[in-house]
PAVOGU-636326 format. One line per 8 residues: for each residue x, y, z of C-alpha. Coordinates in pm, whole numbers, padded with zeros to 5 digits, always signed. Each point is the difference from the previous one (the first is absolute). Example, Ala and Ser with C-alpha at 12.3 -4.5 7.8 and 13.67 -1.06 7.14 Angstrom:
<atoms>
+01230:-00450:+00780 | +00137:+00344:-00066 $
</atoms>
This chain:
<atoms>
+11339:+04526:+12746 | -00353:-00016:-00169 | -00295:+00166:+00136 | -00272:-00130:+00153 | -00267:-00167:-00113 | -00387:+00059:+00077 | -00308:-00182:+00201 | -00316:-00060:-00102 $
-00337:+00049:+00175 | -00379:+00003:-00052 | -00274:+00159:+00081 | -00333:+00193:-00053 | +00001:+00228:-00275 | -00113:+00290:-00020 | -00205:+00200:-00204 | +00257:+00318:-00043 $
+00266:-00256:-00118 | -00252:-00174:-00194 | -00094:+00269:-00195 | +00373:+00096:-00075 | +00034:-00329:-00178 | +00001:-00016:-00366 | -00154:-00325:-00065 | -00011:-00096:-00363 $
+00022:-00438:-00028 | -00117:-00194:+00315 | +00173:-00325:+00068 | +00000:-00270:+00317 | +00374:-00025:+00094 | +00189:+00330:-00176 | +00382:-00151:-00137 | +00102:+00058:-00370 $
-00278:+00081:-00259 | -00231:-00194:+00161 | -00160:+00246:+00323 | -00127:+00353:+00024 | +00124:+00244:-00177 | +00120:+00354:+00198 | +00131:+00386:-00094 | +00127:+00177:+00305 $
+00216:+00323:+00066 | +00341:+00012:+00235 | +00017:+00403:+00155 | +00347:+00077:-00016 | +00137:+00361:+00131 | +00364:-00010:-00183 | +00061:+00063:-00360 | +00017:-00294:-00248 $
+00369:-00081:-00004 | +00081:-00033:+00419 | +00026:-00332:+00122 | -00284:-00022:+00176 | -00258:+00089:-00346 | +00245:-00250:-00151 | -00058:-00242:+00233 | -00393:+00070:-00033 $
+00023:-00050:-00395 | +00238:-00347:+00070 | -00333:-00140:+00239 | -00229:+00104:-00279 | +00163:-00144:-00268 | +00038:-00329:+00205 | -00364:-00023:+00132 | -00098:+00066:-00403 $
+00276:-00320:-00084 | -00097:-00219:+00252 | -00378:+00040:-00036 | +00025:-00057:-00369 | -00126:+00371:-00010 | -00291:-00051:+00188 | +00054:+00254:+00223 | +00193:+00317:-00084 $
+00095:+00258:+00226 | +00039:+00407:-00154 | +00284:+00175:+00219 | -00027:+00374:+00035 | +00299:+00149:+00130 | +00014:+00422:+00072 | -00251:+00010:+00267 | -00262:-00021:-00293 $
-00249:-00156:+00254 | +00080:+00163:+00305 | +00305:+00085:+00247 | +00068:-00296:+00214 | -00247:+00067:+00268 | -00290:+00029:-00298 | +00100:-00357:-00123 | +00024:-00119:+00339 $
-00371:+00117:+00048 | -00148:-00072:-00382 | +00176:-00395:+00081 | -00149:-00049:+00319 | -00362:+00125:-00181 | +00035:-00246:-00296 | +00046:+00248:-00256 | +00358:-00025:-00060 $
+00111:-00359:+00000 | +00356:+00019:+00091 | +00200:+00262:+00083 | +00424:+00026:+00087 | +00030:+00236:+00308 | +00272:+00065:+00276 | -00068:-00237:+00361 | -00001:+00347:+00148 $
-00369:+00112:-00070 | -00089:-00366:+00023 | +00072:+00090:+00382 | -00356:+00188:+00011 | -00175:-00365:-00109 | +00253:-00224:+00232 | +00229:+00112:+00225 | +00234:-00248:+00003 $
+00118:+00152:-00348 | +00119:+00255:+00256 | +00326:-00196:+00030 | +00143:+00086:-00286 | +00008:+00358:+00109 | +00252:-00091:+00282 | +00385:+00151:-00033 | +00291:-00180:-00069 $
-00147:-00367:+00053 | +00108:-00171:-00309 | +00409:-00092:-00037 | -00058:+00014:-00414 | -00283:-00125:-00250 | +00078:-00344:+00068 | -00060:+00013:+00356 | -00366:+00165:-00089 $
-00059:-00244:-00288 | +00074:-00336:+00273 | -00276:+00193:+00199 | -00318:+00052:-00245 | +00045:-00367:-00142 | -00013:-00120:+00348 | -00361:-00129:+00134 | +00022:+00207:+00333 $
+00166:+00269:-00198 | -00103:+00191:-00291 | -00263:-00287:-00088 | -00194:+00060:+00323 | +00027:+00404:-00085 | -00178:-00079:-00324 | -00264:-00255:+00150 | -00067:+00335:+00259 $
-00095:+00192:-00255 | -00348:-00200:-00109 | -00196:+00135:+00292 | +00008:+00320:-00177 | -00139:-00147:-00309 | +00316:-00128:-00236 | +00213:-00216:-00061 | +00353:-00005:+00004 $
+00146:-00136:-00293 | +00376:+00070:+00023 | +00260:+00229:+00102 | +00275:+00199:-00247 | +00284:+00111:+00070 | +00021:+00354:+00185 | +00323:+00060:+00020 | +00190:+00251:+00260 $
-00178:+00335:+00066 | +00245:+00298:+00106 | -00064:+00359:+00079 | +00066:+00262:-00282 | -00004:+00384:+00072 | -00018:+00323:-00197 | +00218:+00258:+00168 | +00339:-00181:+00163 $
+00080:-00377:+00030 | -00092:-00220:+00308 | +00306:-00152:+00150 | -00104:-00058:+00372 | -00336:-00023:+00168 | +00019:+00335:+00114 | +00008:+00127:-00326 | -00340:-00103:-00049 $
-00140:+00214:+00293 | -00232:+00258:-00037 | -00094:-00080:-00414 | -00336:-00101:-00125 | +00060:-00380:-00233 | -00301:-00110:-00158 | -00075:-00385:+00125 | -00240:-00227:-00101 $
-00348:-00002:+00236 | +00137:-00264:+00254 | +00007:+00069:+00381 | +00307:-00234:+00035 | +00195:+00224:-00243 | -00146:+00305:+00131 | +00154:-00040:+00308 | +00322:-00118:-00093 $
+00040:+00322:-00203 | -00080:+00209:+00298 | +00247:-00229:+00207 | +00248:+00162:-00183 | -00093:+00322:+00042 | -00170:+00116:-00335 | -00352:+00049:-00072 | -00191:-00230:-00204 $
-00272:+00078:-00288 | -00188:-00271:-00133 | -00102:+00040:-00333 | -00066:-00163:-00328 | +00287:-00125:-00255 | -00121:+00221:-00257 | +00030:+00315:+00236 | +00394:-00008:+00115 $
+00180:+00132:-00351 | -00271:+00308:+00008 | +00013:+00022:+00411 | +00419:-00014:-00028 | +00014:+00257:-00247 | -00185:+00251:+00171 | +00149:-00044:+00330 | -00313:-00156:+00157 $
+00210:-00250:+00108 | +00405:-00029:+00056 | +00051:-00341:-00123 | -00133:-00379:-00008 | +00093:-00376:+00023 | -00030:-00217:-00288 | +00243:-00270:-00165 | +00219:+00143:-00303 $
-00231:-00183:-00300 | -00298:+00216:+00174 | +00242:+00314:+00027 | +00079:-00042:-00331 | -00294:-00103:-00188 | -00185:+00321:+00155 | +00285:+00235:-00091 | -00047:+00094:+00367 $
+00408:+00028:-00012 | -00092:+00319:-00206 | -00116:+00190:+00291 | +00197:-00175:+00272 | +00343:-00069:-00095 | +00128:-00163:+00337 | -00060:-00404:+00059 | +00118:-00184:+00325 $
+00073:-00339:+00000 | -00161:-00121:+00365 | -00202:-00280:-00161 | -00227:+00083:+00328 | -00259:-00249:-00161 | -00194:-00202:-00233 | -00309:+00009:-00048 | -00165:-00297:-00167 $
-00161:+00063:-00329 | -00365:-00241:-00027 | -00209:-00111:-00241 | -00348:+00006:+00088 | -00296:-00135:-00146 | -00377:+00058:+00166 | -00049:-00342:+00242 | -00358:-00095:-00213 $
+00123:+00028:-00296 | +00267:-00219:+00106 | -00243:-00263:+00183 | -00222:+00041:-00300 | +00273:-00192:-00182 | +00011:-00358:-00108 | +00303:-00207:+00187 | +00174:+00008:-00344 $
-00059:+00316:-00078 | +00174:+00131:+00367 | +00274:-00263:-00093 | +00055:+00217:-00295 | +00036:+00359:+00162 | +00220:-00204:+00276 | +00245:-00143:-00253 | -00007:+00352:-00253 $
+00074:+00232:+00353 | +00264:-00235:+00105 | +00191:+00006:-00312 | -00057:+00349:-00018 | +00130:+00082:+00289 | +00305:-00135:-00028 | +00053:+00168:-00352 | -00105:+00318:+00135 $
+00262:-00018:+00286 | +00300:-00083:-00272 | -00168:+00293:-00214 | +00013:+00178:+00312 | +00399:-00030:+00132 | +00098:+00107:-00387 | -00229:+00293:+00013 | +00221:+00101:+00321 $
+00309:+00012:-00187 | -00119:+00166:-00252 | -00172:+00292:+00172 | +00296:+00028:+00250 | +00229:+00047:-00302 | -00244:+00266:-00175 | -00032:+00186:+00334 | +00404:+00078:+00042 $
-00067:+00090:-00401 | -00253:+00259:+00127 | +00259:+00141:+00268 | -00225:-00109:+00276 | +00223:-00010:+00363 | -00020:-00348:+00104 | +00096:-00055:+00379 | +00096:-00324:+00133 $
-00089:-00085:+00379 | +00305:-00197:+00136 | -00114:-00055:+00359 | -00347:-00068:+00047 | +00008:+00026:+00331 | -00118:+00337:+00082 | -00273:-00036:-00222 | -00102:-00317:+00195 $
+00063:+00157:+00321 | -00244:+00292:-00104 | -00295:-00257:-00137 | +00036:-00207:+00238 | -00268:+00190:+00201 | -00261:-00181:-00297 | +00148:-00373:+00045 | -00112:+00076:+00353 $
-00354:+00132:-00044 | -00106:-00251:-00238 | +00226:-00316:+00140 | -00298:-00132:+00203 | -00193:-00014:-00311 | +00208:-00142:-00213 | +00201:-00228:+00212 | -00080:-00320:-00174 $
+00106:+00151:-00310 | +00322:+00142:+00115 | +00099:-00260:+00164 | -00045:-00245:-00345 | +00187:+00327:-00175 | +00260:-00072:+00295 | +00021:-00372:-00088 | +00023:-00002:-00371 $
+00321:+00244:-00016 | +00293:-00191:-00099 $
</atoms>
């Protein structure tokens, strides 16, 4: 299954994105050695050897190639430019070019990234991945998102988020009740956390290790490469296997810089985030394993959810807020499971 590719579009640009370009070599069509010649910076919030930054690196080092260096793109990885609602901001400004962020603070920009939030709709990665390449899928989520000023130039893969706690393992809904897990600032997942019962504190990526440790909060949902790569299992030693969602990883660029573009040139970025995409998703189902492995290393209490029916029965209160809303998209969801 290989991830979707991109659009293009055009448009007026303007003069915040303009300014953000580093223009060094003008040329009429862009393509090879021959067009203008680019530096640009990708925001990345995870440290330099998770799938995601490794994806990032694989698109740089394939818009470099393919535009006979023309245009080279520096990846910072850490949060060096910003938690993911900074980038979000500094990308939709112009002065950060591209940035790597989480659908969920996209939702602030274009709600329809709000799907992604929902509980239990996905039967596995495949199921999502048959969604985003899809036109009036995942590729009409990313055309949604140039209102707000960018472009969407691919998805990566996510993989399953599930709830991890400091003080005693979740095994049923109702063991949720009553704690405070840190979420990401989505409405959609706001209120499925306080569907089942717990209370939900948005707050930034960076915050959660500090915030778990001190008992500002009692636990958090993540996948197990974020888990791991944060050392979060340090401070909360109890992971759940629910798989209650996945929430699409983007790659964003700011929508003038991208209409700015020559044909080629877009052509380029389309082909680099395409292939990189689907290395980043292979990079990203090893990194599982791995970190999965490490984690029983670390002693970490690893529950696995058997019946996922109580934990549908207690979301399902979500599916039917937001199921007007997002009816087209769940019923395609509905059509593309196998």
């Amino acid at each position: 299954m290989t991830p979707p590719k991109t659009r293009r579009r055009t448009g007026f640009v303007g003069l915040a994105a303009a300014l953000s370009l580093v223009l060094t070599a003008c040329g009429d069509d862009g393509g090879g050695s021959g067009g203008a010649e680019y530096s640009w910076r990708l925001a990345e919030v995870h440290p330099e050897n998770y799938p995601t930054t490794v994806g990032d690196q694989k698109f740089a080092e394939l818009v470099a190639e393919k535009s006979d260096g023309r245009i080279t793109i520096d990846v910072y990885p850490g949060a060096q430019l910003g938690e993911e609602s900074d980038a979000i901001e500094q990308v939709q400004l112009g002065s950060i070019e591209l940035t790597r962020v989480s659908s969920a603070p996209m939702t602030e920009f274009a709600s329809g990234m709000g799907l992604f939030g929902l509980p239990y709709i996905w039967d596995d990665a495949d199921h999502m991945w048959r969604f985003l390449k899809d036109e009036d899928g995942g590729e009409k989520l990313l055309d949604g998102l140039s209102d707000a000023g960018f472009h969407g130039v691919t998805y990566m893969d996510p993989g399953a988020r599930s709830f991890y706690t400091t003080d005693k393992a979740v095994r049923s809904p109702d063991d949720l009740k009553g704690l405070k897990i840190r979420v990401q600032e989505s409405q959609v997942i706001i209120d499925f956390i306080e569907a089942l019962g717990a209370s939900p504190t948005p707050m930034d990526y960076g915050e959660v290790y500090s915030s778990l440790q001190s008992g500002l909060i009692d636990g958090a949902e993540n996948n197990a490469p974020s888990y791991y790569s944060a050392s979060h299992f340090e401070v909360a030693k109890n992971f759940t296997l629910d798989e209650h969602m996945r929430v699409a990883e983007l790659l964003v660029m700011n929508r003038d810089i991208w209409d700015s573009l020559s044909a080629d040139d877009q052509a380029i970025i389309e082909d680099a985030a395409t292939e990189a995409a689907e290395f980043q998703r292979t990079t990203w189902d090893a990194q599982v394993d791995k970190d999965m492995a490490a984690l029983k290393k670390e002693g970490v209490t690893i529950t696995e959810i058997d019946d996922l029916e109580p934990w549908r029965a207690a979301a399902r209160p979500v599916i039917d807020k937001y199921g007007d809303e997002f009816a087209d998209y769940l019923a395609k969801i509905d059509e593309l499971r196998e």
